[in-house]
N, C-alpha and C positions, 0 to 999 in steps of 0.2 A: 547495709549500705554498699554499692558498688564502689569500685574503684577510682571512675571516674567522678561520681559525688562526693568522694574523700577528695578528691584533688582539687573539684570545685570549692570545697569546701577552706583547703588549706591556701588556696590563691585568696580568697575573702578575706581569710585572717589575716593575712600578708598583708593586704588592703590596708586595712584595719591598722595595725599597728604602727606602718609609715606617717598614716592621716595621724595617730596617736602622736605619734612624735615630734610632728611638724605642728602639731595643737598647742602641747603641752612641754614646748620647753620653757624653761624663764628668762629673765635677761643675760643672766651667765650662758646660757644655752643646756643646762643640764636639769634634770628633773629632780621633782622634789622625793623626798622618801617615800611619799604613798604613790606617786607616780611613777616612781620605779620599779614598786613591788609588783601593782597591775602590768607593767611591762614586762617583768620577770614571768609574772605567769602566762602572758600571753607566747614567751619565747618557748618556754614548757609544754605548750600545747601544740606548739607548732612542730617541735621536735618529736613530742609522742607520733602527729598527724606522719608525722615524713617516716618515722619507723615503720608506722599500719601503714602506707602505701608500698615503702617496700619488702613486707612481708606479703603483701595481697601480692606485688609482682611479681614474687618468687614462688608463690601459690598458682597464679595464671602459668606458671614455665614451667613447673611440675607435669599441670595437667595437660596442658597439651602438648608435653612428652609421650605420658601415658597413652593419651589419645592417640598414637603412632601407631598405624596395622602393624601388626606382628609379623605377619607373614606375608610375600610378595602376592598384589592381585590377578585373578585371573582375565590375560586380554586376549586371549587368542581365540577363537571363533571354534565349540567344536565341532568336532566331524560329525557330519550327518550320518546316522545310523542307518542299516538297511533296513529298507521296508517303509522307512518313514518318509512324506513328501515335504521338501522344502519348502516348497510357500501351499497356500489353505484359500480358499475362497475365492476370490474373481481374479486372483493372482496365480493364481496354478495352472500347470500346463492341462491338470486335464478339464478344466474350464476353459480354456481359450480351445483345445481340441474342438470340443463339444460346439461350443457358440460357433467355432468354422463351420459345423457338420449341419448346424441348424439355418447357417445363412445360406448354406445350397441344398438344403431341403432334405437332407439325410437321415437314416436313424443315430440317435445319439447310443453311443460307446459308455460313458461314464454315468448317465444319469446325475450329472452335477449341477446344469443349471437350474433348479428350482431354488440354490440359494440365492440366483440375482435376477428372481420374477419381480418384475416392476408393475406396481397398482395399476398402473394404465393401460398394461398389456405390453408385452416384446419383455426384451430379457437384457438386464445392465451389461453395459460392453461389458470386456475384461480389461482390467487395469491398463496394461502396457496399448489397448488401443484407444482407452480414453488417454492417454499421456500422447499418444500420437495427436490425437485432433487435437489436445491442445496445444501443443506445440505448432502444430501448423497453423491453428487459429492466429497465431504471436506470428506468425511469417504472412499471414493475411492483411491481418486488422494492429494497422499504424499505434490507433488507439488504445488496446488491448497493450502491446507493446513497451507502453510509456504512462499508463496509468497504475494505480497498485491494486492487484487484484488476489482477492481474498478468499476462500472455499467455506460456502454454509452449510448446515443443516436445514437451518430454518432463517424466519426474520431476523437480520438484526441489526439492535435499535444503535445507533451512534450518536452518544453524548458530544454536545458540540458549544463550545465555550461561546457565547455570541455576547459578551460587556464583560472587560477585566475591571478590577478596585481601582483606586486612582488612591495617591498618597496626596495627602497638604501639608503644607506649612501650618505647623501650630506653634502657638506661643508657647510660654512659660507657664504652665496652671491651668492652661486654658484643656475645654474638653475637646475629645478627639472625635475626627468627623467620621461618620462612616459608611464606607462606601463598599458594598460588595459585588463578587460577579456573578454574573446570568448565562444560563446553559440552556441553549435548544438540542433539537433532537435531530437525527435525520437515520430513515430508515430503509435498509437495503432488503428489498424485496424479491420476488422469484418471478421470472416473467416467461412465459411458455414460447418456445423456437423451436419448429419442426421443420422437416424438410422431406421429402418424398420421391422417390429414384426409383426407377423399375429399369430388371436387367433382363435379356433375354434367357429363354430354359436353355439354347443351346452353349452360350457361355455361360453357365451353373454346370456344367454337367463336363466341360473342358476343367480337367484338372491344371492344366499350365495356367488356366485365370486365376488371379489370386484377386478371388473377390473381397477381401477381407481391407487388400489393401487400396483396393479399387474405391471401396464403400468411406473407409474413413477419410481417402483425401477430397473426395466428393461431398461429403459433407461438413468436412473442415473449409472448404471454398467458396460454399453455400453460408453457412455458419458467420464464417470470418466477413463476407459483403453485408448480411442482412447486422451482423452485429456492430462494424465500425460505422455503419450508415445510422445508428440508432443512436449510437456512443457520440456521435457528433450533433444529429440534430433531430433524437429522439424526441417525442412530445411526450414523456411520461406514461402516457395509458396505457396501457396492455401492453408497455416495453419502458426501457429504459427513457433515460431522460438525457437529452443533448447537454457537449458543453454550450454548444454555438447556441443557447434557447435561451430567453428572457429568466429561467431558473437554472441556469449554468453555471457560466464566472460573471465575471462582474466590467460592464462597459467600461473604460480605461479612457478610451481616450474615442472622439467621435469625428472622422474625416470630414476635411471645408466642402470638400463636394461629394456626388454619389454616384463616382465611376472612376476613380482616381485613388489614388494614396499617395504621401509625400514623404519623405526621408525624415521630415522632423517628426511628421507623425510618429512612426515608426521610432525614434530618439524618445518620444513623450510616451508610447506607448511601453517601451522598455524602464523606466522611471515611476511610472505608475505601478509597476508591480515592488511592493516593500524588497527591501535589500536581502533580508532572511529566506525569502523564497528564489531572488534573481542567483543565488547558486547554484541549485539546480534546472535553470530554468531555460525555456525551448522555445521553439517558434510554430506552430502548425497552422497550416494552412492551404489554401486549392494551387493548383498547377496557373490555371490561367492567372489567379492573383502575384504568383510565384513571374511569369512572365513580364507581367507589370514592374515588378519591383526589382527585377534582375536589370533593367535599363538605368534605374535609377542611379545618380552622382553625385558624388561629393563638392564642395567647392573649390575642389583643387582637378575637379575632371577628373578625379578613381571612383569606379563603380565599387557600388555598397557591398555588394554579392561578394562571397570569398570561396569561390568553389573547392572544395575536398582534394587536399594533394595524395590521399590516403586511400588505398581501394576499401569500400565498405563503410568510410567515415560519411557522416552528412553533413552537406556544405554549409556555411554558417551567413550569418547576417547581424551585421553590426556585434559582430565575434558570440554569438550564439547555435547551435545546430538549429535547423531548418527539415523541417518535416512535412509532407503531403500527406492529403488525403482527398480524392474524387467527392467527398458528400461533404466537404465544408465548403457552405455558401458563398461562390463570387462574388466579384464589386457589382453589386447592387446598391441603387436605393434602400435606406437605412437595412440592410443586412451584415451579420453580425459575421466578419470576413477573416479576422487573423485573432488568432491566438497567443497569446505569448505566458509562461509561468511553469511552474513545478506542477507537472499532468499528476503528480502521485498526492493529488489535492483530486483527484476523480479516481472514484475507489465501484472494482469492479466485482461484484459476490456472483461467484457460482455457484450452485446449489449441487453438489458430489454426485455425481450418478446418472451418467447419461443413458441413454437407452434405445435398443435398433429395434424395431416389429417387423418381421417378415409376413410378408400379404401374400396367401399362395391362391385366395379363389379371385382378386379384383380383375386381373389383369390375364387370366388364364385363356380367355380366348384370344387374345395376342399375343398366347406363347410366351410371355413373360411373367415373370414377380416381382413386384412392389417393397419395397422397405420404404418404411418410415423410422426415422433420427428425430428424437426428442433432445433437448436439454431446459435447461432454464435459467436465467441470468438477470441482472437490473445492474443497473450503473448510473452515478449520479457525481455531483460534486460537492464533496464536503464541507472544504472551505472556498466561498466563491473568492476572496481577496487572493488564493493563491493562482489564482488563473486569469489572467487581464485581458478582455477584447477592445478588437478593431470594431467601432461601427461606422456605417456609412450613413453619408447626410441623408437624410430621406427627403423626397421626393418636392 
């Protein structure tokens, strides 16, 4: 028996013997001879109980004495021995040598990149240039940014709670209702993004070009437009899936007209997303809608708009930050216009391991070489309740 079941055990009795007492006294208030004996032994048992727990808790303080390292741990980092290379694999410097040597056409030095041949042809960046594109992707793509984004291997599946239990009032005796919860799924898939850039032989061949750095902000820029345009109003197929789509978040609140928005709107649109999510919660939406709503007044004649006294901050609206992006839909007839909620409710999987192909015979009679930039990505929204839209009256 543990500890804590001896203590469970000895609060019962406790229990127990009060309800005893308060049963069986008489009208004197004192119990009779056989009622006090059974009390006496209940006292007895509860005194043995109270010894066994504090010999089991002198037992617990023993052991996790002993349990005490003996000796101070080791925290210092040691020294790298010679001969031996600090980092191994697509991390190493003589893999990023190498993957330079191979983007301007040269013979390779180390023979290393056969550990990051990619099935499809071309050779996995090296780490710190996949770190580069994504980071610049997150300076790109608004969305990216403000969503929570995850690294796969493969598919995967996300259990998703869709109906919690409900409790009842039950009587006295009566049987209990029962009510359980229901789980759907949703699953993050790998969606293919290439991109295709051809450089002249004569800058390959200028050592001051640093193509290396050339390549990854050019297809972090590529990347970052084909990606938040998808992230906003993907249709799912052979790409990701928009918020702004009929399988995004969830229409909130639906404009009187379909070229307009109104201040209450926007009041009712922030109300419709639950309180649990309005803590972390944002605004995204288009420039030109942004112009619209920046005129917008209060009834005391102050605009709604509160622009950013902070360099770097984003301005806010009805004390929220306020976000753009070019590919969410204007005020249109019934289009699906403003955003508002916790974006880390649209969850983004990258699949590890992007990948560069140098093309030396396509483009060779124009004196230049081709790369091509793989990756592969899906993005979708979890919980639609955590993301509330604007829609517009339709037509």
């Amino acid at each position: 028996m543990t500890i804590t079941e001896m203590r469970n055990k000895r609060a019962k009795l406790w229990n127990t013997m009060e309800g005893f007492l308060d049963t069986h006294r008489n009208n004197m208030g004192v119990l009779s001879a056989e009622d006090d004996a059974t009390y006496s032994k209940m006292e007895s048992d509860l005194d043995s109980m109270t010894n066994e727990i504090k010999r089991m808790e002198r037992r617990e303080a023993i052991e996790a004495e002993l349990n005490k390292p003996v000796n101070t741990p080791i925290t210092e980092t040691p020294e790298k021995s010679a001969g031996l290379t600090e980092k191994v694999g697509r991390a190493s410097d003589a893999y990023k040598e190498d993957f330079d040597r191979h983007l301007r056409g040269k013979a390779l030095v180390h023979n290393v990149l056969s550990e990051g041949t990619d099935a499809d042809g071309g050779y996995l960046v090296p780490e710190e240039f996949e770190r580069d594109i994504v980071t610049a992707l997150e300076e790109e793509n608004v969305v990216r940014s403000l969503a929570k984004v995850i690294t796969t291997q493969h598919e995967r599946k996300i259990p998703v709670a869709t109906g919690h239990s409900t409790a009842q009032w039950t009587a006295e005796n009566a049987a209990y209702t029962e009510s359980n919860p229901t789980f759907g799924q949703k699953q993050i898939d790998a969606f293919k993004l290439t991109d295709l850039c051809r450089v002249s032989v004569e800058l390959l061949q200028d050592s001051a070009f640093d193509v290396e750095d050339y390549l990854m902000k050019e297809f972090a820029r590529a990347f970052g437009i084909a990606e938040e345009q998808a992230f906003c109003v993907g249709t799912g197929t052979n790409q990701p899936t928009g918020i702004f789509t009929a399988n995004g978040g969830t229409v909130g609140v639906t404009a009187v007209a379909n070229n307009a928005i109104t201040a209450d709107e926007l009041i009712s649109l922030v109300y419709a997303l639950k309180s649990p999510y309005r803590r972390n919660a944002k605004f995204l939406m288009n420039d030109a809608t942004i112009s619209a709503i920046r005129k917008l007044k209060d009834q005391n004649g102050a605009y709604l708009w509160q622009p950013s006294v902070q360099a770097g901050q984003p301005d806010r609206l009805l004390g929220y930050e306020i976000f753009t992006s070019p590919y969410v839909p204007t005020m249109a007839a019934g289009a699906l216009t403003v955003a508002f909620g916790d974006f880390k409710n649209y969850w983004i999987g990258d699949r590890s391991g992007r990948t560069v192909q140098r093309l030396n015979e396509l483009y060779a009679t124009n004196g230049q070489i081709g790369y091509v930039a793989t990756e592969r990505v899906d993005g979708k929204v979890i919980l639609p309740e955590g993301i509330q839209l604007l829609k517009m009256k339709a037509a």
